[in-house]
C-alpha positions, 0 to 999 in steps of 0.5 A: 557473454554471462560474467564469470562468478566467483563462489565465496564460501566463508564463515564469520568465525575466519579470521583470514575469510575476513581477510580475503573479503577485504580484497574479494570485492573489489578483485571480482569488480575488476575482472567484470565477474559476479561474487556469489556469497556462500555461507558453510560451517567451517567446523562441519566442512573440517570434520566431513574430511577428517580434520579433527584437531583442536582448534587453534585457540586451544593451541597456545604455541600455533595461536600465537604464531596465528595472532602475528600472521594476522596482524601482519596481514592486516596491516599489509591490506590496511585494515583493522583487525580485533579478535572478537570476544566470542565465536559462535559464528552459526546464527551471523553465518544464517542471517547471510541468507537473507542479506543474499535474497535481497540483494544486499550481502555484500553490506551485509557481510562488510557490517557483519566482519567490521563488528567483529574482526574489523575492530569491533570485538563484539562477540559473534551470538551477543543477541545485542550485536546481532540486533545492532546489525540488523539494524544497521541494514535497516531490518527490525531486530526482533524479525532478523533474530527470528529468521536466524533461528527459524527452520528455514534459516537453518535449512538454507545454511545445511543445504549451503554445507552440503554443496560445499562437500560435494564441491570440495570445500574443506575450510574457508576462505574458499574461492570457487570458479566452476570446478577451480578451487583456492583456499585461503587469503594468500591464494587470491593472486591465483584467482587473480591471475585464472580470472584474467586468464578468463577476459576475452582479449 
């Protein structure tokens, strides 16, 4: 019996993607299914649907509220948590694909998260972190940067946000079994609960 698979759609710049990727991995190896990586721009998924509103940055009442809510996810997973100093989030979101191709995204996106959300504070288009990560997975710097500019790179993460459209992706976290969707951290014990539903008793 093929595993079930979980389609993970996340962009570097979510703050509660980060969040849910703290939990994801070790919730998909518990119920025996596979966590496919499936990196979108958050800002083209929310435009495609109409959501036009201001980011919450630019928000100062709803960003502060924002700010505690995170802190206390946080802390209730256990995990550090710094906001980055910048959030262009679209070369880091690239370079997922190939992390994806050679078989290492899950580290991938661990180191990626821990250098921003997870205490880092880098900021996410720094070509200094962005080398220090490619480093960190054992890739030349100058070739990683390349590949996140490069055609192709940008090809494969259109071709990503295209597929999350048609499925009805419409912000991150986004988990996805077959036709089954959760959106958001607090959504996981959903996920939970479908993909036990799932196990052959």
């Amino acid at each position: 019996m093929a595993a079930t698979t979980i389609d993970f759609y996340f962009d570097f710049m979510s703050p509660y993607a980060y969040l849910a990727h703290t939990r994801l991995p070790a919730l998909a190896a518990r119920r025996g299914a596979q966590l496919r990586y499936r990196p979108i721009d958050l800002n083209r998924a929310k435009l495609a649907i109409g959501n036009t509103a201001p980011a919450n940055r630019d928000l100062p009442v709803k960003h502060r509220y924002l700010r505690a809510d995170l802190a206390r996810w946080a802390q209730a997973y256990g995990v550090p948590f710094t906001p980055p100093a910048g959030y262009g989030s679209a070369r880091l979101n690239r370079g997922a694909f190939l992390a994806i191709e050679q078989g290492c995204a899950t580290r991938y996106v661990d180191c990626a998260w821990r250098r921003l959300w997870g205490g880092g504070g880098g900021a996410m288009d720094d070509d200094a972190l962005l080398s220090d990560l490619a480093r960190e997975m054992g890739w030349p710097a100058d070739e990683f940067l390349a590949y996140v500019q490069s055609d192709a790179a940008r090809e494969r993460l259109e071709a990503s946000n295209e597929e999350a459209l048609a499925r009805g992706v419409f912000g991150v976290p986004t988990m996805m079994v077959g036709d089954a969707l959760w959106w958001g951290n607090d959504r996981l014990h959903f996920l939970d609960m479908h993909l036990q539903q799932q196990m052959p008793s």
